[in-house]
C-alpha positions in Angstrom: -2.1 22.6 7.4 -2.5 19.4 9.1 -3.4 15.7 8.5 -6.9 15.3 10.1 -9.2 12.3 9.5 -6.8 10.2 9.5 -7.2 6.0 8.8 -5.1 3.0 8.3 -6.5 -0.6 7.7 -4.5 -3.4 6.8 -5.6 -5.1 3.4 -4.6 -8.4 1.6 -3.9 -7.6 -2.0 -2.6 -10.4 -4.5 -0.7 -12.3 -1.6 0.4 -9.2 0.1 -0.1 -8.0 3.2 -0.4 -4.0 2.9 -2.2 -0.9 4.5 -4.9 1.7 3.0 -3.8 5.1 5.1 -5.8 7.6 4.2 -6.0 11.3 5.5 -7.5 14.9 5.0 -5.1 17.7 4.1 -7.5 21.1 3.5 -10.1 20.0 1.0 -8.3 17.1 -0.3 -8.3 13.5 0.5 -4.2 11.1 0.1 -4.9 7.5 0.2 -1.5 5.4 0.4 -1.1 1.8 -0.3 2.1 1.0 1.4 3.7 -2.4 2.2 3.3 -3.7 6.1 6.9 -5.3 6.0 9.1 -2.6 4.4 6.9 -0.1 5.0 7.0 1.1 1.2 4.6 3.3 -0.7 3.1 1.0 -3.4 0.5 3.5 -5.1 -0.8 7.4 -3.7 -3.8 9.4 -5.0 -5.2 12.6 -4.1 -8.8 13.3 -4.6 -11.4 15.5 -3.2 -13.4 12.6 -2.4 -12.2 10.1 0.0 -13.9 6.9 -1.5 -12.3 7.9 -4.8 -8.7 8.4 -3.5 -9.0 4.8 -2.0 -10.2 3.2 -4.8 -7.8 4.6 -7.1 -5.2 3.8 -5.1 -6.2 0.6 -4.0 -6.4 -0.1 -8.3 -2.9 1.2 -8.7 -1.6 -0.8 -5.8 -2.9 -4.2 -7.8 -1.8 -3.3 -10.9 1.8 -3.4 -9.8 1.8 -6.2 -6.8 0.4 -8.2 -10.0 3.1 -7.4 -12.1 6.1 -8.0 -8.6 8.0 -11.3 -8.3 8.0 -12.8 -5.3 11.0 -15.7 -5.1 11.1 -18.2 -2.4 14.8 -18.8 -0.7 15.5 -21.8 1.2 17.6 -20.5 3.6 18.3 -23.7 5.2 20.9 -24.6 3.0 24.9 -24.2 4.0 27.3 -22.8 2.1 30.2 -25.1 1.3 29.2 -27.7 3.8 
């Protein structure tokens, strides 16, 4: 089997800039959420519906970007100068 139907849209999701990818594998539809940056998988569903897979995904995806950190360096500063 191959990936067929294949889509990828970027998506701003609480201050991150990510990608939906979805795809058709057979009679099933993977939706990934994955980070444009690091290229990291946030959230993946399967469903036999496309929408679906999205949407749960896309509801993962929040759930734990809301929960992620994100620290600011200043990177300007010298060390030991």
């Amino acid at each position: 089997m191959r990936a067929e139907e294949f889509g990828k849209r970027p998506l701003e999701m609480e201050g991150w800039t990510v990608h939906l990818i979805s795809y058709r594998i057979g009679d099933r539809y993977v939706a990934e959420v994955e980070d444009i940056s690091s290229g990291v998988t946030i959230a993946r569903n399967i469903d036999e519906v496309c929408t679906v897979a999205e949407e749960h995904a896309i509801e993962t995806a929040v759930k734990r970007l809301s929960r992620t950190r994100r620290v600011n360096l200043d990177l300007s500063l010298t060390v030991g100068g």
